[in-house]
DOMI-645392 format. One record per atom (N, C-alpha, C, O): atom name; residue in one letter; residue number from 1; x, y, z. Coordinates in steps of 0.001 Angstrom, whole numbers. Example, Ala and Ser with C-alpha at 12.3 -4.5 7.8 and 13.67 -1.06 7.14 Angstrom:
2
<vopa site="N" code="a" pos="1" x="13190" y="-5690" z="7800"/>
<vopa site="CA" code="a" pos="1" x="12300" y="-4500" z="7800"/>
<vopa site="C" code="a" pos="1" x="13200" y="-3300" z="7800"/>
<vopa site="O" code="a" pos="1" x="14236" y="-3319" z="8465"/>
<vopa site="N" code="s" pos="2" x="12850" y="-2250" z="7080"/>
<vopa site="CA" code="s" pos="2" x="13670" y="-1060" z="7140"/>
<vopa site="C" code="s" pos="2" x="12900" y="30" z="7870"/>
<vopa site="O" code="s" pos="2" x="13409" y="1138" z="8039"/>
***
This chain:
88
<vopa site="N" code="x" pos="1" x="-79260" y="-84918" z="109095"/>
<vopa site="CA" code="x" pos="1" x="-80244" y="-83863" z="109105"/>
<vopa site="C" code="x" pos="1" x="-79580" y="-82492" z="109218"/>
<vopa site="O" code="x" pos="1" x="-79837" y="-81738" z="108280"/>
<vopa site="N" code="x" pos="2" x="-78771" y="-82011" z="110181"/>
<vopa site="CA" code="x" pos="2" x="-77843" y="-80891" z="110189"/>
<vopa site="C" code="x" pos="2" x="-76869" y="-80620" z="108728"/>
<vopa site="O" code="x" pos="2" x="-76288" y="-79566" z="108472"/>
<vopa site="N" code="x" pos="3" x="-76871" y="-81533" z="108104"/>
<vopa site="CA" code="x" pos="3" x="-75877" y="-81534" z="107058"/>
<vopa site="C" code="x" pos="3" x="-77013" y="-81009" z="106085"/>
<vopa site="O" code="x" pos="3" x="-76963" y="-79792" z="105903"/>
<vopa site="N" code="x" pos="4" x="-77754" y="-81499" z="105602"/>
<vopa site="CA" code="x" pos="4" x="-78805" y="-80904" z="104626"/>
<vopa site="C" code="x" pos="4" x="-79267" y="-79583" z="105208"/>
<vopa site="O" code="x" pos="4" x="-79088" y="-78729" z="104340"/>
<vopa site="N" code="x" pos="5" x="-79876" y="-78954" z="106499"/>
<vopa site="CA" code="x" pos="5" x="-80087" y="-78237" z="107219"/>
<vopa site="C" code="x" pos="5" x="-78888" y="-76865" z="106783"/>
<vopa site="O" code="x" pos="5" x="-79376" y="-75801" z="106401"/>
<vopa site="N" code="x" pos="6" x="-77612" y="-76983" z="106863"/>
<vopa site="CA" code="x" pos="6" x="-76653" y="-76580" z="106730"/>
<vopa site="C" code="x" pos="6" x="-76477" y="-75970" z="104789"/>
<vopa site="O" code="x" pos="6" x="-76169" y="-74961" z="104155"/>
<vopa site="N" code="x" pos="7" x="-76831" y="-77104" z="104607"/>
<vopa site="CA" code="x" pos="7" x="-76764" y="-77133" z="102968"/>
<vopa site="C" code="x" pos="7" x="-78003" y="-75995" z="102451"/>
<vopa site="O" code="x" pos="7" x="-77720" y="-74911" z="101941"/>
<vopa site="N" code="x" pos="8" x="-78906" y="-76304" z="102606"/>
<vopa site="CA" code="x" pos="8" x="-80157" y="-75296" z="102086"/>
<vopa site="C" code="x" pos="8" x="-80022" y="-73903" z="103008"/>
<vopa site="O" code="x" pos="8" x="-80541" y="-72937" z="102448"/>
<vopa site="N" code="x" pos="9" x="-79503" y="-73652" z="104141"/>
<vopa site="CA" code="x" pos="9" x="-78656" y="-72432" z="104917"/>
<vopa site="C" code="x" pos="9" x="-78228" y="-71604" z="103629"/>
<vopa site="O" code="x" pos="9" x="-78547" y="-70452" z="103331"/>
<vopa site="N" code="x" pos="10" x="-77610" y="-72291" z="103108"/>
<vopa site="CA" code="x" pos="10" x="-76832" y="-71532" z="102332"/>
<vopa site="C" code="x" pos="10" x="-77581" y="-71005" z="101021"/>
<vopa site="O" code="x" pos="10" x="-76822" y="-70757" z="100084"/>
<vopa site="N" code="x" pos="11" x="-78709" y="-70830" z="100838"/>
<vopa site="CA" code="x" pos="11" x="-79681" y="-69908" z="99984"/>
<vopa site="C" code="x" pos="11" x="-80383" y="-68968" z="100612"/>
<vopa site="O" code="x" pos="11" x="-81016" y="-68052" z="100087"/>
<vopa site="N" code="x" pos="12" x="-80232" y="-69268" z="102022"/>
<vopa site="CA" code="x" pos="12" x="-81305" y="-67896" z="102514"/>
<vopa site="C" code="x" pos="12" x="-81057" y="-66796" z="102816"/>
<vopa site="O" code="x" pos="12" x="-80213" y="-66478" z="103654"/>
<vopa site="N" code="x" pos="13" x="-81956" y="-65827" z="101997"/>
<vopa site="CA" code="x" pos="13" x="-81532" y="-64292" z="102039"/>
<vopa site="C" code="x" pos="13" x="-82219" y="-63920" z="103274"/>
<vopa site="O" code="x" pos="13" x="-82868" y="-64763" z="103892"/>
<vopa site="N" code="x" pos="14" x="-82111" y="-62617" z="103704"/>
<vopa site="CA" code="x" pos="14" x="-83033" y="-61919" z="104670"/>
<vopa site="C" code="x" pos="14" x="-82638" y="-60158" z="104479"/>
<vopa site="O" code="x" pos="14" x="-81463" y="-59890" z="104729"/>
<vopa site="N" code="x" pos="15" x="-83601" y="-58899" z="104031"/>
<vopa site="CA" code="x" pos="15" x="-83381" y="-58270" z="103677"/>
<vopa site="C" code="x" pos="15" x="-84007" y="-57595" z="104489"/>
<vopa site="O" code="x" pos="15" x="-85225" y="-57764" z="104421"/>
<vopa site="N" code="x" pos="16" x="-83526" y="-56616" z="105531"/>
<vopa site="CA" code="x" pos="16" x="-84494" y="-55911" z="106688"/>
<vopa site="C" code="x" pos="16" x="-84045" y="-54217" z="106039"/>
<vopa site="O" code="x" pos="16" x="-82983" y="-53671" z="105743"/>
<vopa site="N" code="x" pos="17" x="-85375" y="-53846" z="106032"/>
<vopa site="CA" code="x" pos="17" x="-85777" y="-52302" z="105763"/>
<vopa site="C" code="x" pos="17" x="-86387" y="-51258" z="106710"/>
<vopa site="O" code="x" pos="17" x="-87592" y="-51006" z="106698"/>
<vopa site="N" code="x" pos="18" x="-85670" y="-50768" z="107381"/>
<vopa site="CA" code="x" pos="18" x="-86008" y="-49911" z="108819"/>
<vopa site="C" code="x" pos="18" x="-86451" y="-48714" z="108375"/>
<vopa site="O" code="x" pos="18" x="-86215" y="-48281" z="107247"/>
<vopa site="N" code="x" pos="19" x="-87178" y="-48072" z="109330"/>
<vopa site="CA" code="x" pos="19" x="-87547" y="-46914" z="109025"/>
<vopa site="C" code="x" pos="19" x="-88027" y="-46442" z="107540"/>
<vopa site="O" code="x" pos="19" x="-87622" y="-45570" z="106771"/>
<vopa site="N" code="x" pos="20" x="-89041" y="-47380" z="107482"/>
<vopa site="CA" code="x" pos="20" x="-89792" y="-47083" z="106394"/>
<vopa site="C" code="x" pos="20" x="-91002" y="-46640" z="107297"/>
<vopa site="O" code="x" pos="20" x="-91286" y="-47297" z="108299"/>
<vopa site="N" code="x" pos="21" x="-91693" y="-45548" z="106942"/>
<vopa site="CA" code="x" pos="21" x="-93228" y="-45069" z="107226"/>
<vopa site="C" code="x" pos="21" x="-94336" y="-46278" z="107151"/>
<vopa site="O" code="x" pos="21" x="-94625" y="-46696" z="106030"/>
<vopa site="N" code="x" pos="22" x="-94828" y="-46729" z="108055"/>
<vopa site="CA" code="x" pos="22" x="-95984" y="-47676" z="107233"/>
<vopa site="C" code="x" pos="22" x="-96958" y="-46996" z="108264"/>
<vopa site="O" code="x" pos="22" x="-96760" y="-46475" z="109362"/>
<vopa site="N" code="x" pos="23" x="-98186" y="-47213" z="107431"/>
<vopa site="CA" code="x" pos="23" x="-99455" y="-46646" z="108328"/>
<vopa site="C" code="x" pos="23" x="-100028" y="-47631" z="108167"/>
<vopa site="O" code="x" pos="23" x="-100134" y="-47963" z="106986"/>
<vopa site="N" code="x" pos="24" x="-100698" y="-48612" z="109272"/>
<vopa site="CA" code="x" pos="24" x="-101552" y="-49934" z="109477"/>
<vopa site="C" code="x" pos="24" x="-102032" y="-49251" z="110705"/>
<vopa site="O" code="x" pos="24" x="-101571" y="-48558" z="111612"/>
<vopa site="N" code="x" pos="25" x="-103691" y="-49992" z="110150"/>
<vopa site="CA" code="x" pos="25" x="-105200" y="-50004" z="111092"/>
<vopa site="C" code="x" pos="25" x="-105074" y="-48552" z="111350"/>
<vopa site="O" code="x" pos="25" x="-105518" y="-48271" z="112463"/>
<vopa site="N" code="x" pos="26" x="-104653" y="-47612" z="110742"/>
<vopa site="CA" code="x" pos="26" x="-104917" y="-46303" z="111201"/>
<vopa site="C" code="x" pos="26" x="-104092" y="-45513" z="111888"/>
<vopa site="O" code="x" pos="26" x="-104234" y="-44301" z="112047"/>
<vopa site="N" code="x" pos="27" x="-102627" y="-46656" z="112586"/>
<vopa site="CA" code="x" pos="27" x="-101396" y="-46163" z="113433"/>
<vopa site="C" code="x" pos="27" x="-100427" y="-45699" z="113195"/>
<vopa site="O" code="x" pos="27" x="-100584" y="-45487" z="111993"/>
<vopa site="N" code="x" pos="28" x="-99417" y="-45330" z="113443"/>
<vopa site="CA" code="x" pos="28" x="-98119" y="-45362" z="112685"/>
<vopa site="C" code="x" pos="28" x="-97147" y="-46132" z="114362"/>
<vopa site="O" code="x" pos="28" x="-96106" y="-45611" z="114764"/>
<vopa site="N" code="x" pos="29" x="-97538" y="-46887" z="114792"/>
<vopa site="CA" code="x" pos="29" x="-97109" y="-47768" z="116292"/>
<vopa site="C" code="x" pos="29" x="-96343" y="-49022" z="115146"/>
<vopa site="O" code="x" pos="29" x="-96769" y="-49374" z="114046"/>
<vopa site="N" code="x" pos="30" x="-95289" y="-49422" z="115766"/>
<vopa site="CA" code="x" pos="30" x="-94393" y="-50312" z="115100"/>
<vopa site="C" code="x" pos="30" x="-95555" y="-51182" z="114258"/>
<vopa site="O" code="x" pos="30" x="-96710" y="-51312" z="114663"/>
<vopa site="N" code="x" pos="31" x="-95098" y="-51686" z="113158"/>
<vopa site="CA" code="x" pos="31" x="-95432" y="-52444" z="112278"/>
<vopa site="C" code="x" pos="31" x="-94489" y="-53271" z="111585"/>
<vopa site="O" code="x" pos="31" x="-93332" y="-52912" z="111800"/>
<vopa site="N" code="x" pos="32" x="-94648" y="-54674" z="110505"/>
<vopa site="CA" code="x" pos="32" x="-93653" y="-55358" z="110349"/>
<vopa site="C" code="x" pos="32" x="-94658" y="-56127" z="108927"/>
<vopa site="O" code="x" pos="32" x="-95771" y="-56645" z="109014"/>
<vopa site="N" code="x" pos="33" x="-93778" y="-55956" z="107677"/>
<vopa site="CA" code="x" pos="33" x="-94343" y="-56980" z="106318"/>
<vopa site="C" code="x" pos="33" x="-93421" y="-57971" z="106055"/>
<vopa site="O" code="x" pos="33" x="-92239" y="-57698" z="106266"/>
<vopa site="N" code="x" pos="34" x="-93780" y="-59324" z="105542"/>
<vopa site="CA" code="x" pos="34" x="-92486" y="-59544" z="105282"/>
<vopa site="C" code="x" pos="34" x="-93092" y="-61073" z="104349"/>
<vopa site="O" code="x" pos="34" x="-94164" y="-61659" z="104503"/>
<vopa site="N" code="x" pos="35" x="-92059" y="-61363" z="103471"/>
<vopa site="CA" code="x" pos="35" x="-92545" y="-62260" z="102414"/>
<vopa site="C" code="x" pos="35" x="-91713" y="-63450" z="102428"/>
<vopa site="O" code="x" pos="35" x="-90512" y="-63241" z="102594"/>
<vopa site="N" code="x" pos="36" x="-92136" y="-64793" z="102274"/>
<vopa site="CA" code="x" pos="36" x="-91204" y="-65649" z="102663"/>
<vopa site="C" code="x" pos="36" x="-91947" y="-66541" z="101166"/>
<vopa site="O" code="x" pos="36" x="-93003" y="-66988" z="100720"/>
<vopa site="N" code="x" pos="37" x="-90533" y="-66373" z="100880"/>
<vopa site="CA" code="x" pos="37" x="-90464" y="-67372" z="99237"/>
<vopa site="C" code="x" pos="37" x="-89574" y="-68870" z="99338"/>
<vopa site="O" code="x" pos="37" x="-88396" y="-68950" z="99686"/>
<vopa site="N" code="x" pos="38" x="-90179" y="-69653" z="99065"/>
<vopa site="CA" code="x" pos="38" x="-89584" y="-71316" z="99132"/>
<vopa site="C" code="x" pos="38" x="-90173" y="-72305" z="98310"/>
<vopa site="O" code="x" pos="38" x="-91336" y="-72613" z="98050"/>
<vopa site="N" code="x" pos="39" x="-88719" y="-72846" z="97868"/>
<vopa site="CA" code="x" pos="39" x="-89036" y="-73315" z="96949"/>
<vopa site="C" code="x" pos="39" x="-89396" y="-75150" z="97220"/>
<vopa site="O" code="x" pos="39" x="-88490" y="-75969" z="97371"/>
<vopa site="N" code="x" pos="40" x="-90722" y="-75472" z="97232"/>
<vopa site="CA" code="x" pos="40" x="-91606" y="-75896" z="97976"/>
<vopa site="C" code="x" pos="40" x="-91463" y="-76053" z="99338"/>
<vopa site="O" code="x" pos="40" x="-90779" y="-75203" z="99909"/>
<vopa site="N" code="x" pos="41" x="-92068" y="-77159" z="100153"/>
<vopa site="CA" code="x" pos="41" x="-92262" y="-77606" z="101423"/>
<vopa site="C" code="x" pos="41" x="-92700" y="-76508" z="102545"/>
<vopa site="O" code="x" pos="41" x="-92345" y="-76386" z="103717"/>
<vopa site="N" code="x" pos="42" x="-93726" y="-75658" z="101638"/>
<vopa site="CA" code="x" pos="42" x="-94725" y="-74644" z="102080"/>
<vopa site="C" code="x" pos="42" x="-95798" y="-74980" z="102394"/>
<vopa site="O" code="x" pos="42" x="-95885" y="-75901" z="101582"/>
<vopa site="N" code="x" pos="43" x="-97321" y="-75021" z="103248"/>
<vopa site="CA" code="x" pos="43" x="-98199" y="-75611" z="103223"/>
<vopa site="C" code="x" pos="43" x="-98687" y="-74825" z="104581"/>
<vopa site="O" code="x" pos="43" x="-98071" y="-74271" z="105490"/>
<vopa site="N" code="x" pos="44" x="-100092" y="-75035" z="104295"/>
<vopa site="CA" code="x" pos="44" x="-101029" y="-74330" z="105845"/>
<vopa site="C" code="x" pos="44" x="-100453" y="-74549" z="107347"/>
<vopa site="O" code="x" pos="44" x="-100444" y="-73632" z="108168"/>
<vopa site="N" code="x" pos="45" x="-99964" y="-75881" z="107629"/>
<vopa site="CA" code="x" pos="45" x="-99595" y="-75936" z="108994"/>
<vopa site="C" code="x" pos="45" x="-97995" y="-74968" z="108903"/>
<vopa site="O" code="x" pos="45" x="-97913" y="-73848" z="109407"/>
<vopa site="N" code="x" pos="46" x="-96871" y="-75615" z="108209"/>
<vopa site="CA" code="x" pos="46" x="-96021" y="-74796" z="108190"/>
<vopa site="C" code="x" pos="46" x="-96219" y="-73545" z="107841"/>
<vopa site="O" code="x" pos="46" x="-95360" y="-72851" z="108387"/>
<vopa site="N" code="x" pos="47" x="-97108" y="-72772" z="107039"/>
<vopa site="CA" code="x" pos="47" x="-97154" y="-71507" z="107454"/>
<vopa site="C" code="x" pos="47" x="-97201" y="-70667" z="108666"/>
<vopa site="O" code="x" pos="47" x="-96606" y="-69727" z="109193"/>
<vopa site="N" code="x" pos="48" x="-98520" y="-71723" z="108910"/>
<vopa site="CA" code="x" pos="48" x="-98684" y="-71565" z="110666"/>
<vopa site="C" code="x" pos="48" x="-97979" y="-71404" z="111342"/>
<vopa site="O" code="x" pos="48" x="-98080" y="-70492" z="112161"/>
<vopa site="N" code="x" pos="49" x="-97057" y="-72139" z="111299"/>
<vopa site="CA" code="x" pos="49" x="-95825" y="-72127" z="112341"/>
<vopa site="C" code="x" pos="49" x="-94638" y="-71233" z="111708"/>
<vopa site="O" code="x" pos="49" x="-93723" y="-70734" z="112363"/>
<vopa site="N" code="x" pos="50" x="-94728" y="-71179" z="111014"/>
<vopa site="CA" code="x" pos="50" x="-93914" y="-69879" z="110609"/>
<vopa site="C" code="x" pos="50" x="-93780" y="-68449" z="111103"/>
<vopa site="O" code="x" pos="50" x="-92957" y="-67670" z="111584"/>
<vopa site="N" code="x" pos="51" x="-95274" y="-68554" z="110649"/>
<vopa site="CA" code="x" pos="51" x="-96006" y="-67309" z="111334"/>
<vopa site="C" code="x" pos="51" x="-95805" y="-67289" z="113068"/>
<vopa site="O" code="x" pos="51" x="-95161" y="-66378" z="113589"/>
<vopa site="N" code="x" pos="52" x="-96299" y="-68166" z="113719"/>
<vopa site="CA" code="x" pos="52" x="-95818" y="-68190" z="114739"/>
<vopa site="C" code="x" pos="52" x="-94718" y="-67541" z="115335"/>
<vopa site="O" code="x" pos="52" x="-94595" y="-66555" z="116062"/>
<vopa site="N" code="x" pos="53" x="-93550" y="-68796" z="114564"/>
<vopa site="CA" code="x" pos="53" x="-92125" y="-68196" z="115069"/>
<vopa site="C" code="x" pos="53" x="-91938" y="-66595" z="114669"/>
<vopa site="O" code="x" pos="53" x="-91287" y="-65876" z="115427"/>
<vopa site="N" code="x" pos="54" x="-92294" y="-66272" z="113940"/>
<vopa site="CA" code="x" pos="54" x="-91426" y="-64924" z="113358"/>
<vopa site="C" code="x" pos="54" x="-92164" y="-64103" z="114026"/>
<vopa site="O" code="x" pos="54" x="-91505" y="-63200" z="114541"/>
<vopa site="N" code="x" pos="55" x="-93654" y="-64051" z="114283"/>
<vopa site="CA" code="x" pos="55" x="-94100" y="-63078" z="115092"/>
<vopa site="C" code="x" pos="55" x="-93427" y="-63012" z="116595"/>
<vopa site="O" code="x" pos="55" x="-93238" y="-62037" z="117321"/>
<vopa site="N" code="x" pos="56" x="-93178" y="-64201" z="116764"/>
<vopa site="CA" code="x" pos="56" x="-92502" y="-63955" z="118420"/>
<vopa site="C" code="x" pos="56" x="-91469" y="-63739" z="118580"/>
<vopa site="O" code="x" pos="56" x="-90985" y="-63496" z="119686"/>
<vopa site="N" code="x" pos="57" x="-90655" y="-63778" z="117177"/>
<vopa site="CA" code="x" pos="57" x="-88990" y="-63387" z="117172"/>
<vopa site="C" code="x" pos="57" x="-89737" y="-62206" z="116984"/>
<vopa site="O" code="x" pos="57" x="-89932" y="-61790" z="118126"/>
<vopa site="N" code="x" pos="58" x="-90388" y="-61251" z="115990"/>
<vopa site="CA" code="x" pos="58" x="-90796" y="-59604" z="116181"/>
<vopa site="C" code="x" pos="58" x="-91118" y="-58695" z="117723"/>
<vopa site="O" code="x" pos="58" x="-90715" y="-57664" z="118261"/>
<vopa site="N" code="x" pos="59" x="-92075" y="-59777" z="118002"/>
<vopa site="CA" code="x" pos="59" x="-92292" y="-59112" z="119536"/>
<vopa site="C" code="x" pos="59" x="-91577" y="-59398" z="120248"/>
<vopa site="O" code="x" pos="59" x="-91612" y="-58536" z="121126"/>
<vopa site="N" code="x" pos="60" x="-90426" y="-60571" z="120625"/>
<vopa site="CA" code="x" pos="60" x="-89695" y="-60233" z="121583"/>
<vopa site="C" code="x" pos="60" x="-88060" y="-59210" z="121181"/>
<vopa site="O" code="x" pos="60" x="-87484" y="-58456" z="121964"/>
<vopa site="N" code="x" pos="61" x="-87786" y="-59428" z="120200"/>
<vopa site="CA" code="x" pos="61" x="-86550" y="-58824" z="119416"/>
<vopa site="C" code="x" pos="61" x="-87261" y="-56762" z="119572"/>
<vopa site="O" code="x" pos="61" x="-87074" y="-55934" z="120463"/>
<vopa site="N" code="x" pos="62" x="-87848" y="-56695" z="118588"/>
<vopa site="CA" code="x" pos="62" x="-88228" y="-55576" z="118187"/>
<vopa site="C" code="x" pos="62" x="-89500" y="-55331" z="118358"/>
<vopa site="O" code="x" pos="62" x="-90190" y="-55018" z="117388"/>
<vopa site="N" code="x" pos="63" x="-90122" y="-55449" z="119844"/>
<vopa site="CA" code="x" pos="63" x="-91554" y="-54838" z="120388"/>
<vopa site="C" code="x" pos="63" x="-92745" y="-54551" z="119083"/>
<vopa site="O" code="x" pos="63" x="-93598" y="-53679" z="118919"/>
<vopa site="N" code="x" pos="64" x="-92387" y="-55554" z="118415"/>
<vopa site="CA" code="x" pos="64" x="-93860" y="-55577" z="117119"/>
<vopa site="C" code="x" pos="64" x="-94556" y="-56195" z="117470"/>
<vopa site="O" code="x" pos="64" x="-94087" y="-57283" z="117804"/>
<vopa site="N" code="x" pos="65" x="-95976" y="-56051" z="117655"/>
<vopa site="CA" code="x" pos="65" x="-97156" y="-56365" z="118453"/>
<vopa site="C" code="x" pos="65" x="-97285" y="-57781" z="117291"/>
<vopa site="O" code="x" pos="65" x="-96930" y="-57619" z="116123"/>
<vopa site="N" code="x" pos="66" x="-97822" y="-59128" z="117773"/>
<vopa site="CA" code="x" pos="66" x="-98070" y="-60499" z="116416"/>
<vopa site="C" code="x" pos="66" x="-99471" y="-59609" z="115996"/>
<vopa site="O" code="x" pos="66" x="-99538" y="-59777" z="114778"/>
<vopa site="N" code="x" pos="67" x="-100361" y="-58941" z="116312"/>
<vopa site="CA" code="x" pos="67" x="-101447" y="-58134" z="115810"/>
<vopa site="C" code="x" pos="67" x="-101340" y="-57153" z="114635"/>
<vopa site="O" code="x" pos="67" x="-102376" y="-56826" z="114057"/>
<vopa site="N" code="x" pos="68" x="-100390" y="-56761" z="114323"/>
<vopa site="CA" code="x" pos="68" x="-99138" y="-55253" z="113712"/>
<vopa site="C" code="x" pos="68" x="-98344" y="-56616" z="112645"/>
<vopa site="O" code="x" pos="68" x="-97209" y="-56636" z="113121"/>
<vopa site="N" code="x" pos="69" x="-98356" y="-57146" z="112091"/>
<vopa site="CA" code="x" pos="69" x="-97415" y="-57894" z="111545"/>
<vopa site="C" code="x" pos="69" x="-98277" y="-58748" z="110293"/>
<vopa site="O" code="x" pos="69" x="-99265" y="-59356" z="110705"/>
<vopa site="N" code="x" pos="70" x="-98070" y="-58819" z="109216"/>
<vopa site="CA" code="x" pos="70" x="-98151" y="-59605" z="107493"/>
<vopa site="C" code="x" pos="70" x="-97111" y="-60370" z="107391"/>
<vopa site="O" code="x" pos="70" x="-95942" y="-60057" z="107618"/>
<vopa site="N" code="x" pos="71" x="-97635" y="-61644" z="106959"/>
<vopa site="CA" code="x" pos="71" x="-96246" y="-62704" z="105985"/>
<vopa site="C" code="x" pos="71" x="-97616" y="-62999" z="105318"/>
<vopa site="O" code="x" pos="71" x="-98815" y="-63131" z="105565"/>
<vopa site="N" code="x" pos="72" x="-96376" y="-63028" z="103972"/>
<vopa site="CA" code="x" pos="72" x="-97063" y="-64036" z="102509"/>
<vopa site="C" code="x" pos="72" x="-96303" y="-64898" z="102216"/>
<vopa site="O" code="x" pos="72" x="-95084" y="-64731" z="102198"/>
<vopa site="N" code="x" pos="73" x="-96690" y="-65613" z="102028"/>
<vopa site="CA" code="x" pos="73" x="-96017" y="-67301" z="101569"/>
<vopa site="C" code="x" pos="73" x="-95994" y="-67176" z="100127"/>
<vopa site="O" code="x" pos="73" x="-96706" y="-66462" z="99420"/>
<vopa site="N" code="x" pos="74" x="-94920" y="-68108" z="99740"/>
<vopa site="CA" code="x" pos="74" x="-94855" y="-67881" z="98248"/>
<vopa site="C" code="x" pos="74" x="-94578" y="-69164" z="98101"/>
<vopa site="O" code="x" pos="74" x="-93460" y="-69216" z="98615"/>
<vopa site="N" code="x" pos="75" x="-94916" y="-70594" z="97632"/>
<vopa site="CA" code="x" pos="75" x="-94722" y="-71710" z="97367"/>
<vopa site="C" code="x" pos="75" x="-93826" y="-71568" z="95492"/>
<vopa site="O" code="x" pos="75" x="-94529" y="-71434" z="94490"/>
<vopa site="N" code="x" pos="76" x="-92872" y="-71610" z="95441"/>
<vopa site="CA" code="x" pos="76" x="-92236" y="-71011" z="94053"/>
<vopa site="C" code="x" pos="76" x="-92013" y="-72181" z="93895"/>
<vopa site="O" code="x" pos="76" x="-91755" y="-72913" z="94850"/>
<vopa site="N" code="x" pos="77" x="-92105" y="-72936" z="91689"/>
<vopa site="CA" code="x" pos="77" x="-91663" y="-73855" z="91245"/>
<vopa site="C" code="x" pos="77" x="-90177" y="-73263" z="91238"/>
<vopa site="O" code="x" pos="77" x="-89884" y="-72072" z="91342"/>
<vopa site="N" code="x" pos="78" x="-89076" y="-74618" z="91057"/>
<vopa site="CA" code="x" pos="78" x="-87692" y="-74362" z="91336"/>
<vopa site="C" code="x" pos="78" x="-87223" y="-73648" z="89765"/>
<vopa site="O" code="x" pos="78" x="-86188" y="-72988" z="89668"/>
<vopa site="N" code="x" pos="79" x="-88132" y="-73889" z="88610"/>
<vopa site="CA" code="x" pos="79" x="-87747" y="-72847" z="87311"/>
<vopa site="C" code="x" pos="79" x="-87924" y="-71679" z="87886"/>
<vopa site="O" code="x" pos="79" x="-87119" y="-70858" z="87447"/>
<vopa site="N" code="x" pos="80" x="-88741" y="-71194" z="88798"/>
<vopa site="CA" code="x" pos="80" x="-88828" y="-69841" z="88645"/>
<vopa site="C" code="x" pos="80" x="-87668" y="-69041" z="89650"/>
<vopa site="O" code="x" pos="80" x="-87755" y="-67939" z="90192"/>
<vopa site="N" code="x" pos="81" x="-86852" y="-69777" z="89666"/>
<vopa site="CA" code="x" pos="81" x="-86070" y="-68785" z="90637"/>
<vopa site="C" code="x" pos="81" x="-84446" y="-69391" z="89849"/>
<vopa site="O" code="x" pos="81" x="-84129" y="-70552" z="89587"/>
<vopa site="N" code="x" pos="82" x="-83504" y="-67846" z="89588"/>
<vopa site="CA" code="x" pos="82" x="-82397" y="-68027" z="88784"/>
<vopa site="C" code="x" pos="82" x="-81142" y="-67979" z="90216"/>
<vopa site="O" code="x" pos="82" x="-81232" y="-67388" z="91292"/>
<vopa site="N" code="x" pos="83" x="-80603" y="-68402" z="89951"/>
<vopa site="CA" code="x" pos="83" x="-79166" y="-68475" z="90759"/>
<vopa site="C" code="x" pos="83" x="-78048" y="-69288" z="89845"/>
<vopa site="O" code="x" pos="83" x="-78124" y="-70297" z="89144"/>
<vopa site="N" code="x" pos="84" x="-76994" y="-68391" z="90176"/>
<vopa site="CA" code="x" pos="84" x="-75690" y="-68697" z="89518"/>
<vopa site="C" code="x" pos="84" x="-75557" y="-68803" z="88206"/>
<vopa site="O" code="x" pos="84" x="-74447" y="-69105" z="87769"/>
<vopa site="N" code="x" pos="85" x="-76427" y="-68625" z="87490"/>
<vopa site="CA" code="x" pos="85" x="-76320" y="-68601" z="86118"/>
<vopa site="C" code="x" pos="85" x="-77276" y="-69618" z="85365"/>
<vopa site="O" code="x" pos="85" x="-77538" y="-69985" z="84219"/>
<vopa site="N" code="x" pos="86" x="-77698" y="-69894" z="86873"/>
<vopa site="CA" code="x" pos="86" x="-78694" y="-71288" z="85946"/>
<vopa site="C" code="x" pos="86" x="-80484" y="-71252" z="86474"/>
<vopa site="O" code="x" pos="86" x="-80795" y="-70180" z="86993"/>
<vopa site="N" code="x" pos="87" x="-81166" y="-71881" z="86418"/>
<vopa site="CA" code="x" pos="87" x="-82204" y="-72265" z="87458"/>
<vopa site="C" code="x" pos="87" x="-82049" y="-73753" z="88957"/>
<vopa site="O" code="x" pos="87" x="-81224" y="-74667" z="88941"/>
<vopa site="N" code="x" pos="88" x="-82796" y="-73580" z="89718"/>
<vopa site="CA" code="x" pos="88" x="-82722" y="-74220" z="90756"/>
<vopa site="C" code="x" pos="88" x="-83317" y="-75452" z="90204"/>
<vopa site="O" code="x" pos="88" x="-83461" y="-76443" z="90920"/>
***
């Protein structure tokens, strides 16, 4: 399990953009968007828990309220995403 775990590690990007202006519900009080693309084994409960985790890595890391915070799920077929010269 760590070995596959380890193996799919090795595609994940993470691209953090600070100090961008965002105005949500009317505030400009920390806020947080963020889009999570996978190529399947996406689904309502694991979103859920996605959502979960990352909101509580936001609020405890970087005081972003889980109220102040967007994820979109992106369930992507493996044609649609290019790497190394080929498709996945």
């Amino acid at each position: 399990m760590i070995v596959s775990f380890l193996y799919l590690f090795q595609y994940v990007m993470i691209l953090l953009n600070g100090q961008v202006p965002i105005a949500f519900g009317g505030t400009e009080e920390p806020v947080a968007y963020g889009e999570l693309i996978s190529i399947g084994g996406l689904g309502p409960s694991v979103n859920g828990n996605l959502s979960s985790t990352i909101a509580e890595i936001l609020e405890t890391k970087l005081s972003i309220d889980s109220s102040r915070f967007y994820i979109k799920f992106y369930d992507a077929q493996r044609s649609f995403f290019g790497y190394n010269g080929s498709t996945f």
